[in-house]
N, C-alpha and C positions, 0 to 999 in steps of 0.2 A: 586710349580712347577717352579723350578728356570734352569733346564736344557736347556741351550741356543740354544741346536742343536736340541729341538725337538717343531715345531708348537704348542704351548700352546692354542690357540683355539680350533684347530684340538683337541688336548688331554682332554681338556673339555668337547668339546662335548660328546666325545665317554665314560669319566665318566660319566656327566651326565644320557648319555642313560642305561648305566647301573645303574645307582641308582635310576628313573625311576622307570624302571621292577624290582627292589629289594622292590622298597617300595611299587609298588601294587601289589607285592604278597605278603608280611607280612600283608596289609592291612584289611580289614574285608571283605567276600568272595562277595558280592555284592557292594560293593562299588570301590574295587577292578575290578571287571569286568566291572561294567559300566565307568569307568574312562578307562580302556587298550580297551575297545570297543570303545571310544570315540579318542584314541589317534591313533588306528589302522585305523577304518573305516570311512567313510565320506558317505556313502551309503547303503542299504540296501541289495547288495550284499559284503558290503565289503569290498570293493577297499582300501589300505589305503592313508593318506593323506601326500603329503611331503613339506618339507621346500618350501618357493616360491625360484623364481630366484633369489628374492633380495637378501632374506635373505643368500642364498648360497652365493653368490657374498662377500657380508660384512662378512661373516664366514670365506670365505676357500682364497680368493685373496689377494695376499701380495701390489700386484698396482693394477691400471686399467689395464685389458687386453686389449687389441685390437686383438685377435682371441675369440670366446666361442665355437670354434667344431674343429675338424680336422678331416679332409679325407686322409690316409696315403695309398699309392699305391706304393706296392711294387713291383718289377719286380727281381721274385726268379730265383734264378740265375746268376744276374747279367747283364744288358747290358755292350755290350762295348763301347766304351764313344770315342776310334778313330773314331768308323763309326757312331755317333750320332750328338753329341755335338763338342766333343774339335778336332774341324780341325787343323792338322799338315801335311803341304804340305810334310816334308822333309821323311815323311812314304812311299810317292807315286816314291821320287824324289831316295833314298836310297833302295826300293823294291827289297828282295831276296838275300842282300847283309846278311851277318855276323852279327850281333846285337853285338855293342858295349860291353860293360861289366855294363858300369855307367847303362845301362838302367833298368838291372836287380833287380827284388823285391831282398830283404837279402830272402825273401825266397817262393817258388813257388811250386804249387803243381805236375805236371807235366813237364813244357818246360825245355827241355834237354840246354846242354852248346852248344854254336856255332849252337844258332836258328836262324833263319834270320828275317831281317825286314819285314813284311805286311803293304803295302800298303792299303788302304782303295778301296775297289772297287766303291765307293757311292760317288756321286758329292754334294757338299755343295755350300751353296750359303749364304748373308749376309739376316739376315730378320729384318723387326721391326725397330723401330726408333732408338734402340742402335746397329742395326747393327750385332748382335750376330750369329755365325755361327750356321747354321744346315743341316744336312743330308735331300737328296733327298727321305730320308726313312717317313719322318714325313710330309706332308704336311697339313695337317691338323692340328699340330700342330706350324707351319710357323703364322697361321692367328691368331694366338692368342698372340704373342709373344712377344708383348710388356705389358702384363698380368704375362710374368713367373720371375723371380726372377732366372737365371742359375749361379747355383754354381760348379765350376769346380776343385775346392784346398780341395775336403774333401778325410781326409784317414785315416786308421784303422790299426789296428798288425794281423790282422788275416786274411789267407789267406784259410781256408777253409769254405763252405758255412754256415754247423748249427753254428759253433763258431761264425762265422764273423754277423750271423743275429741275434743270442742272444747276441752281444756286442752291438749293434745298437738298440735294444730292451728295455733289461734289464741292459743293462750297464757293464753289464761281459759275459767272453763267454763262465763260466760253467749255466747250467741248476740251476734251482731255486729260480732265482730273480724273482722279479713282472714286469710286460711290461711296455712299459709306459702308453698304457692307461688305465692300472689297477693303475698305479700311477695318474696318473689324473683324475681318478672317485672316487679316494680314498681322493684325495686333494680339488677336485669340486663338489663332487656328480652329480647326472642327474638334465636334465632339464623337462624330462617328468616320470611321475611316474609307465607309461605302456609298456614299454620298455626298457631293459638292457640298461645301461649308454656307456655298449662298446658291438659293435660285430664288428664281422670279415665274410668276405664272401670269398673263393678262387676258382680260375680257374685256369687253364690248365690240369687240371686231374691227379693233383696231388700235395700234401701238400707240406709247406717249408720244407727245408732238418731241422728247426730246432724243427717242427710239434707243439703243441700244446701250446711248452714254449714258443713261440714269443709271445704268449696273454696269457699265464698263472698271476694268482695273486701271487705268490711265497709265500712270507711268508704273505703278508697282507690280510685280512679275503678273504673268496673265492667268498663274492658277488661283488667281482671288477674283478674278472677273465672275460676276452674276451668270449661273446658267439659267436659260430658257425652258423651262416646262410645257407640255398643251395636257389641258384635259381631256382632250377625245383624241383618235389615232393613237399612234409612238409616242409615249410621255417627252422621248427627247429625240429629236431627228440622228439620225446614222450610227447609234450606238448598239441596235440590233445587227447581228451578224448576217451577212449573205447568205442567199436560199446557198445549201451544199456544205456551208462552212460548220463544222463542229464546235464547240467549245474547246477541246483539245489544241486541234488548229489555231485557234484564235491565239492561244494562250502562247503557241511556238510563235506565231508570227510576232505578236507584242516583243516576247524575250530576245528574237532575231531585234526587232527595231530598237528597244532598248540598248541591247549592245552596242549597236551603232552609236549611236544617243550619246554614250557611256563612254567610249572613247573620242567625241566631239567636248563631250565634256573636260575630260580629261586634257587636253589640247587647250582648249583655249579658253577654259574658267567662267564659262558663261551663263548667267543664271537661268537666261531662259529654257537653255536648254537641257537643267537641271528640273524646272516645272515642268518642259514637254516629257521627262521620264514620268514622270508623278500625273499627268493628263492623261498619259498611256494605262498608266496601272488602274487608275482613280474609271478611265472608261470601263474597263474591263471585267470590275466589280460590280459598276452600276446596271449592267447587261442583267444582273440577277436582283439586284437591290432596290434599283429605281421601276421594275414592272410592280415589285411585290409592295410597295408603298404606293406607287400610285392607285392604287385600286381600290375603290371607294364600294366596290361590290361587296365588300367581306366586310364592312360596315353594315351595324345592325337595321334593320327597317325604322326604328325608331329614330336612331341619328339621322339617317337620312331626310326625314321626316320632317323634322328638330332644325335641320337646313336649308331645306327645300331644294338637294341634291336630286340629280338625276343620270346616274351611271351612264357612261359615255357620251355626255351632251358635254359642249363647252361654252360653262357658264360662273359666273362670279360666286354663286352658292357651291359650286364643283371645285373651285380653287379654294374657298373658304376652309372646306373640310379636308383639303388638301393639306392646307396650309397645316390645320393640327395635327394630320397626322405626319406630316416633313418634319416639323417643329418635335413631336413626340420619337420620331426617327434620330434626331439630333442635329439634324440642320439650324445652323448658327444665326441664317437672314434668312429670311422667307420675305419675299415682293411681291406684292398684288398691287397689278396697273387695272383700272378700270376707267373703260372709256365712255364720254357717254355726256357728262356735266356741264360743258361750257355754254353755256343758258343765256345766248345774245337775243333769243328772240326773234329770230328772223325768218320763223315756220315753222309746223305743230313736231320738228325734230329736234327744236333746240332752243323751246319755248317753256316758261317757268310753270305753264299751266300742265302742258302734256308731259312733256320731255325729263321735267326734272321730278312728279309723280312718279313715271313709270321708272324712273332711273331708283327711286327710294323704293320702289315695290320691290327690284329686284336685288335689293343689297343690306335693309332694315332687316329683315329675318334672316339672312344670314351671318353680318356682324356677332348679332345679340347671340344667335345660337354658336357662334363660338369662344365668344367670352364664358358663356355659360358651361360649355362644353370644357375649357382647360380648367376652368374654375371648379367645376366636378372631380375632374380627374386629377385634380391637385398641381396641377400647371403655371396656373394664371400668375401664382406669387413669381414664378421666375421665366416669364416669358411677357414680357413687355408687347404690348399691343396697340399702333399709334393707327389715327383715321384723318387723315387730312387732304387736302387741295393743296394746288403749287401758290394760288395768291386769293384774295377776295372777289367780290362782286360790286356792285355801281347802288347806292341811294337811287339813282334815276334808274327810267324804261329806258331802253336804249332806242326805241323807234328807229331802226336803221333803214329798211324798207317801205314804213307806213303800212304796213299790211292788217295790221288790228294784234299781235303778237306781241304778247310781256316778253323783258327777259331784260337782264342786266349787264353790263359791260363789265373788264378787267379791272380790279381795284387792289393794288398792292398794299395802302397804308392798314389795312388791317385783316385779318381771316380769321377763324375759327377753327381749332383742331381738337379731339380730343385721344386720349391715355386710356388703356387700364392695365391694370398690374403690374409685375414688373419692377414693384417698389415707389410706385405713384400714385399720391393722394387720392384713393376712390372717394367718388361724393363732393364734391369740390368742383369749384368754379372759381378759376382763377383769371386775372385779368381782366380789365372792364372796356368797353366805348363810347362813343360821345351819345347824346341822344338821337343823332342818326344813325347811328352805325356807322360812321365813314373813317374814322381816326379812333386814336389807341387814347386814352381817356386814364387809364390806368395801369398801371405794372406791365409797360411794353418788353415786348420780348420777340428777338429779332431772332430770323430762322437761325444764326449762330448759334446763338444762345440755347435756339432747340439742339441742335447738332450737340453742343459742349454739354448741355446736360441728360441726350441720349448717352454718350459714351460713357459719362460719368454713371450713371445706372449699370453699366458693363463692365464698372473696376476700371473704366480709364481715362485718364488724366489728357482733355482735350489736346494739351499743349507738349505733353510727352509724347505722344504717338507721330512721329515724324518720319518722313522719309526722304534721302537728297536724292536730289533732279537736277541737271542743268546746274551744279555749282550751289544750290542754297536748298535749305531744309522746307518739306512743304507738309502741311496737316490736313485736315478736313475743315477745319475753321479757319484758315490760312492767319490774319492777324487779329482775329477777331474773337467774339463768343466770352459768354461768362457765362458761368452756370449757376440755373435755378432754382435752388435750393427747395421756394416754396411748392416746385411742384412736386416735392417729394415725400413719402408717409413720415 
């Protein structure tokens, strides 16, 4: 194994485990089963047994990390980052006037030629000891903010929503590739054996425009693929057992399908169906594991409080608290899609006056209470927490309708995101914009680059983590990505 561009531990292992199950099925038919019984199960129901932390660590880590989890909260759609973050007086000072030319994307999905400038209607003010601006939209997220890490110079080629969130995702912005955190379960494995290494939970009532591929496994085995969470009903659709069915039963019928499984493997060396045994065992755990964490009931009155949770509703504050307690379970990614942001304007549902208010009412108090919340509990240092959009928003009103409604169009050359913990500069404002906000003005930093310096906070080496496909080695930053150093403590 001399191939420099592919993780050679990673590649061992996964022979290994395949020669493994080849040799106790050749094996002799009892001794064979009592060694795959021995290697699967640690108990009497079953359960199987996985590498420790350590050993995951010394396997899959190119450094030390300084993150082991991430909490990725995405806001689908896109906020707009004039009335957030990146204060530009000369919007308020220039309002209704003609939009220069310089200000415009090469290319936009709606805003016509001779838009005018929009002013921000929202007062900002300096917060935190670096002083960093922010919108009278967030206060709650004011008191935390020498905790955030705001990055204001990142920007992308893609100026429509599923592309722009599958390049932010998977590194390209056709459909196919793996997410990242199907790339990082693939590269770290879990830290707990009774829970998916990645799920995802979404609100606003309704999925990203880019729907399942943002946490798809693409081409690498499908037991790294993102699962689906809801906060109200079944935390996970079909994994509760049939009215009648026992848990005993449950557990003969698995070990019947396994065996199948088991001897399909055996035949014909196939990975997937090496993960469909592990899908089987991994469900059959979570029947007990995923009720008893999802339950935001046994959660004190006070945290709930602290979040603005409300047991069995589904809501972004409900996933929030979700998220720390999955993350404190030892789930490896945790996904928050929230729908709601894309602020064109074009009626009081997707106007910068109403629409993007009540979108901040309902996600400012729970951010902050749960930075707060891992930061309490001694978390936050090794659980990376990212708040971003898939691209920017428009200098101009977008006037699509003429209706009387602000609201901004699609703006790729620059966005705002912010970090905290994790191993990432708290209190810090990094990367700057031009005096409109429309372009990168200072230390641009392109969603690769995010990508190559998330993983490197995870112990991994953007460019080691590979996988072959189709004849050539493929990564999360495909040929691109540098990592940046200064967003780091």
């Amino acid at each position: 194994m001399n191939d420099p561009y592919v993780n050679p531990i990673l590649h061992q292992e996964r022979v290994q485990a395949i020669t493994r199950r080849h040799f106790l099925g050749k094996a002799t038919k009892s001794f064979g089963a009592a060694a795959l019984a021995g290697l699967l199960t640690d108990g009497a129901m079953g359960a199987p047994t996985g590498p420790s932390e350590e050993q995951i660590a010394k396997a899959a880590t190119h450094f030390a990390p300084k993150a082991k989890r991430i909490i990725y909260l995405h806001m689908a759609g896109s906020p707009p980052h004039h009335d957030l973050f990146d204060y530009k007086p000369l919007l308020n000072q220039r309002h209704g006037e003609v939009a220069p030319k310089e200000v415009y994307a090469s290319r936009s999905a709606f805003v016509k030629p001779n838009a005018k400038v929009l002013g921000t209607p929202y007062k900002f003010e300096k917060v935190g000891q670096s002083g960093m601006w922010m919108s009278e939209l967030l206060p709650n997220l004011k008191t935390v903010a020498d905790d955030l890490c705001v990055v204001k110079s990142l920007y992308t080629e893609q100026f429509n929503h599923a592309p722009a969130q599958l390049a932010l995702y998977t590194g390209h912005f056709l459909a196919g590739r793996p997410s990242m955190g199907s790339w990082l379960t693939y590269g770290l494995g879990s830290e707990t054996d009774n829970l998916p290494a990645f799920l995802v939970l979404v609100s606003g009532g309704k999925s990203p425009s880019a729907g399942g591929a943002a946490w798809g496994s693409g081409f690498l085995p499908s037991i790294h693929s993102g699962v689906q969470c809801r906060s109200e009903g079944d935390p996970i659709l079909y994994v509760s057992d049939p009215k009648g069915v026992s848990r005993e039963t449950r557990r003969r019928t698995v070990d019947a399908i396994n065996k199948i499984n088991e001897v399909q493997a055996k035949e014909f060396n196939c990975p997937e169906t090496l993960t469909r045994i592990e899908q089987y065992e991994l469900a059959f755990r979570m029947q007990t594991s995923v009720p008893e964490v999802m339950d935001i009931r046994k959660e004190k009155p006070e945290t709930l409080e602290m979040y603005g949770a409300e047991p069995g509703k589904e809501s972004f504050a409900n996933n929030c608290l979700l998220a720390r307690r999955l993350s404190e379970a030892g789930v490896r990614f945790v996904q928050i899609f929230d729908w709601g942001w894309d602020v064109h304007g074009t009626g009081p549902n997707d106007d910068i006056v109403t629409q993007l208010g009540k979108k901040c009412k309902q996600t400012d108090q729970p951010v902050a209470a749960l930075i707060t919340d891992l930061k309490r509990r001694g978390l936050l240092d090794e659980t990376l927490v990212v708040w971003s959009g898939e691209f920017g928003r428009t200098v101009m009103n977008e006037e699509r309708n003429k209706k009387g409604f602000i609201g901004r169009d699609h703006h790729p050359n620059c966005f705002t995101i912010f970090m905290a913990g994790g191993g990432v500069k708290g209190g810090a404002v990094i990367g700057e914009t031009d005096e409109w906000g429309a372009h990168v003005a200072e230390n641009p930093i392109h969603i690769h680059d995010l990508q190559a310096s998330i993983l490197h906070l995870m112990g991994i080496d953007h460019k080691r983590l590979t996988y072959r496909f189709q004849g050539r080695d493929f990564r999360l930053t495909d040929v691109h990505g540098h990592v940046k150093k200064e967003l780091f403590a």
